[in-house]
C-alpha positions as CSV (number, residue, x, y, z in Angstrom):
1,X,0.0,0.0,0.0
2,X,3.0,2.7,0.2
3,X,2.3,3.6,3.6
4,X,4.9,3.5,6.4
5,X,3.5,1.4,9.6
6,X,4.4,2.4,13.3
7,X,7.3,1.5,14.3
8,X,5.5,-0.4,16.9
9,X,2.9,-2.3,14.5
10,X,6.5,-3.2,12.6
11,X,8.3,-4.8,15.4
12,X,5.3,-7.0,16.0
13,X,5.3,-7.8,12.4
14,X,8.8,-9.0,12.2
15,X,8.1,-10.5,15.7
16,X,5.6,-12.7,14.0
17,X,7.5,-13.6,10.9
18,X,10.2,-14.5,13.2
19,X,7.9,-17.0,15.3
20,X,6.4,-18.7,12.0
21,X,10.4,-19.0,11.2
22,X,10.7,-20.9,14.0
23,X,7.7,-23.3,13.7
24,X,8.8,-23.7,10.1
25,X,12.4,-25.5,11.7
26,X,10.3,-27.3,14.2
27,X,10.5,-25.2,17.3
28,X,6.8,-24.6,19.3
29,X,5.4,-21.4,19.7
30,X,3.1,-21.4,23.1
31,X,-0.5,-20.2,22.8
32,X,0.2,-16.7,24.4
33,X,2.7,-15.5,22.0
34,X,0.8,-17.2,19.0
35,X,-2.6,-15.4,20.1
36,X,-0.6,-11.8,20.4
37,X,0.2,-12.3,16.6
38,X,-3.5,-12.9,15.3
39,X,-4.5,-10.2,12.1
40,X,-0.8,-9.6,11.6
41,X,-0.1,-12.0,8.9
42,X,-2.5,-11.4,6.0
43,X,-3.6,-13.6,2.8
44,X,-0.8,-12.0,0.9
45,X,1.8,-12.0,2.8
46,X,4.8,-14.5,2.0
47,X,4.1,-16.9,4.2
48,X,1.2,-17.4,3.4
49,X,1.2,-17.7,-0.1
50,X,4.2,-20.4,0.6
51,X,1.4,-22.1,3.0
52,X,-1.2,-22.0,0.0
53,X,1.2,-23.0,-2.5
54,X,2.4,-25.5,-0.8
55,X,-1.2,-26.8,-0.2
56,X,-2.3,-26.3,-3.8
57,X,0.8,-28.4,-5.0
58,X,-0.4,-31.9,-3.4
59,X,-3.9,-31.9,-4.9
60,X,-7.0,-32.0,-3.4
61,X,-7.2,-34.6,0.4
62,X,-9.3,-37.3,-1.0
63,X,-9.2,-38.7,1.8
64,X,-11.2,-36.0,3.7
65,X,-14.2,-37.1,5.5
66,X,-16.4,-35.7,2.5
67,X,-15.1,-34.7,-1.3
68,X,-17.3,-31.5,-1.2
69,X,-15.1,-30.5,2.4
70,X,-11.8,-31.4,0.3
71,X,-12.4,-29.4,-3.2
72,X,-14.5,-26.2,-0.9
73,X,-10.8,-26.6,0.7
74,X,-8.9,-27.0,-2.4
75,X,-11.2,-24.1,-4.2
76,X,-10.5,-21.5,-1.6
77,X,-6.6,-22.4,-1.8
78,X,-6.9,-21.7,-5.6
79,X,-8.6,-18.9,-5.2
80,X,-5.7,-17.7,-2.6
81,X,-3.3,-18.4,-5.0
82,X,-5.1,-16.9,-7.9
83,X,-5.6,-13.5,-5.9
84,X,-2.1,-13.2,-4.9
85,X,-0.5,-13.9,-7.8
86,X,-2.5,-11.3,-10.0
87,X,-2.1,-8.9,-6.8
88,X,1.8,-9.2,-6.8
89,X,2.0,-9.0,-11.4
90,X,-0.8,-6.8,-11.4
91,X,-2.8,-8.4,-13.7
92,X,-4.9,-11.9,-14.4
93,X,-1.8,-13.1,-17.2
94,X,0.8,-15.1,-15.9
95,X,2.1,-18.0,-16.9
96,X,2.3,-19.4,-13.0
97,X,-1.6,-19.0,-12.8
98,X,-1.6,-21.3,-16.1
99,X,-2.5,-24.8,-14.0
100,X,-4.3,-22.9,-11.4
101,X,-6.9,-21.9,-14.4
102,X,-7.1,-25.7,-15.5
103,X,-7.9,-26.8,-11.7
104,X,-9.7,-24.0,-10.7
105,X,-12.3,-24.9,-14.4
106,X,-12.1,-28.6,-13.2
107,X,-13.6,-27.6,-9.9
108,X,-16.4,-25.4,-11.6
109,X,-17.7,-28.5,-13.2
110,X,-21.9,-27.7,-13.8
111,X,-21.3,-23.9,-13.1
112,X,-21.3,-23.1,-16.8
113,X,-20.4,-19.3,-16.4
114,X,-17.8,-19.9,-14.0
115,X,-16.1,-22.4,-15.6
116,X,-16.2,-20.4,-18.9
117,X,-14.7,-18.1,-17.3
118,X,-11.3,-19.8,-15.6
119,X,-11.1,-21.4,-19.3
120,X,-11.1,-18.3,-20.8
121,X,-8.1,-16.5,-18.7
122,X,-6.2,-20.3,-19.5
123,X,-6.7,-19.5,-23.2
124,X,-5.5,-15.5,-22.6
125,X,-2.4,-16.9,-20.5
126,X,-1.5,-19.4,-23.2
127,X,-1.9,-17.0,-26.2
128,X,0.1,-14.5,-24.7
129,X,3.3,-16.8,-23.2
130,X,2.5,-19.6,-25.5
131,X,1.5,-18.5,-29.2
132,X,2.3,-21.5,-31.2
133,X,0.6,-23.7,-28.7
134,X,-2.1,-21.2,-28.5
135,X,-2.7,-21.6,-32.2
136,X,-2.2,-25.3,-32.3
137,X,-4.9,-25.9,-29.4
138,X,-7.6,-23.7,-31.5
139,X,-7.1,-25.1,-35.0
140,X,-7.4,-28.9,-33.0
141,X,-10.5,-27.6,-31.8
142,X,-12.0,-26.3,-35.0
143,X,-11.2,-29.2,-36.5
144,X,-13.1,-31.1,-34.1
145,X,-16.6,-28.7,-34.2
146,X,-16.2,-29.1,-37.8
147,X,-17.4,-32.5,-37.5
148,X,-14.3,-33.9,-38.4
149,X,-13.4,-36.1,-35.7
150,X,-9.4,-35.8,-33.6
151,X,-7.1,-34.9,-35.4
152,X,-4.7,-37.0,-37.5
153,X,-7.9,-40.1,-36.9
154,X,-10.0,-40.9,-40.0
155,X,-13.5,-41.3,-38.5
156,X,-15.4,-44.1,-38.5
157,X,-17.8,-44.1,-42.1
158,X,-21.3,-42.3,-41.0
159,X,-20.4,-41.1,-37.8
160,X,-19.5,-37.7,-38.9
161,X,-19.7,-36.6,-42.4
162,X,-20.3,-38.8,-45.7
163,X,-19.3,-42.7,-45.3
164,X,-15.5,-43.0,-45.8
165,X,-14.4,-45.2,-47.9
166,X,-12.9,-48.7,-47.0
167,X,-9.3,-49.4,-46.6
168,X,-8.5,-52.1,-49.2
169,X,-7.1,-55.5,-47.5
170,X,-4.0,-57.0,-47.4
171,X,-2.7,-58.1,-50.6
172,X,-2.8,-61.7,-49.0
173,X,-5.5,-61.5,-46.8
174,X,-8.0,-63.2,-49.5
175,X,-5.9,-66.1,-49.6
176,X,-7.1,-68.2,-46.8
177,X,-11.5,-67.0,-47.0
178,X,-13.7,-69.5,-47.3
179,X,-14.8,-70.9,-50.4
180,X,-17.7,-68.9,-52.1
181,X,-16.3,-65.3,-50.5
182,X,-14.4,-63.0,-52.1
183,X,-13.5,-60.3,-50.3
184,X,-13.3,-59.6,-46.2
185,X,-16.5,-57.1,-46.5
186,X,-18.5,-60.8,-47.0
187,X,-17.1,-61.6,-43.2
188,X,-18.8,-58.6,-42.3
189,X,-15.8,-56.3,-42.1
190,X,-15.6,-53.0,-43.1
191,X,-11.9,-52.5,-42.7
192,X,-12.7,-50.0,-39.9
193,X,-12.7,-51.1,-36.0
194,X,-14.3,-49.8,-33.1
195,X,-14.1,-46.5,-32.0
196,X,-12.1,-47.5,-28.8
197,X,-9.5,-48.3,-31.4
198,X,-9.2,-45.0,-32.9
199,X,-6.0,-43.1,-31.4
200,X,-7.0,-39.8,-29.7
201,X,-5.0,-36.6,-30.7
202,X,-3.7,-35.3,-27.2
203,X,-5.0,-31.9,-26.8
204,X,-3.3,-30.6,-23.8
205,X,-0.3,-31.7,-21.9
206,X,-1.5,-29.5,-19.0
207,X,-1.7,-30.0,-15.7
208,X,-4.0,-32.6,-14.4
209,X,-5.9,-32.0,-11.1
210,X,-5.7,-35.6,-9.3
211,X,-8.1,-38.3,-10.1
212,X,-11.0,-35.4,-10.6
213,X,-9.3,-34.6,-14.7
């Protein structure tokens, strides 16, 4: 804020940052001189970013008594870092706050304009550190509302589009049919499999939150 604290209110500042030093290499800090610190240390001070990052790093506790208590938890730690970041850059657009974005859209899931929203600054982050990627990721996606399946994948015939035509079969695979058929599309085969089979373009090599991606 620019403003110059009493040099009282300062000493107990430094006195507080000193006592979380302490707990932070294991010594204990008795109830008296912990309480006398309370409101000193605020959501964006050091520490406590280091706290929230920390926190954010390991994922959401799974193993909390309840998966709404552990993503409300992991949503407000998000939010922390999400708020202090664009605090300390001033602005939404940095590339730190790039997996935060993915999580924090992840945990929006069913809140349509929330979610759009955290997708959208991961889009802004990634166009502006991240060009060629940012340009890759839309074309992939245009491609795919075009109705014309992953890229790099040829589509199943009548799923999307006019039927595609059949691969032709092996130059030997006719040998060995039955007698009376004479091709593999009188087995019943197409020459295309099932669309587990088809390989998947991979979209995004971003960061996955947990088991919830």
């Amino acid at each position: 804020c620019g403003k110059v604290p009493p040099e009282a209110y300062a000493t107990r500042c430094l006195a507080a940052e000193a006592a979380i030093e302490r707990c932070g290499q294991g010594a204990e800090v008795g109830p008296p001189e912990g309480e006398s610190y309370d409101g000193l240390i605020g959501r964006f001070h050091h520490f406590a970013f280091g706290a929230a990052w920390q926190r954010w790093s390991e994922g959401p506790d799974l193993d909390a008594e309840t998966t709404q208590e552990c993503l409300d938890e992991y949503r407000d730690v998000s939010d922390q870092i999400i708020d202090c970041i664009t605090r300390l850059h001033a602005g939404p657009l940095h590339p730190l706050l790039l997996p935060v974005y993915h999580g924090r859209a992840l945990l929006a899931t069913g809140k349509l304009d929330e979610q759009r929203n955290y997708l959208e600054l991961e889009r802004a982050v990634i166009s502006r550190y991240y060009p060629d990627e940012g340009a890759r990721q839309d074309a992939e996606i245009m491609h795919m509302v075009q109705h014309k399946g992953p890229p790099g994948c040829a589509m199943p015939g009548g799923v999307f589009g006019p039927p595609a035509e059949p691969e032709a079969p092996p130059a030997d695979a006719e040998a060995d049919l039955p007698m009376g058929l004479t091709t593999l599309r009188d087995l019943g085969f197409d020459g295309v499999g099932p669309l587990e089979d088809v390989p998947l373009a991979k979209v995004s090599d971003s960061w996955a939150l947990s088991a919830l991606d």
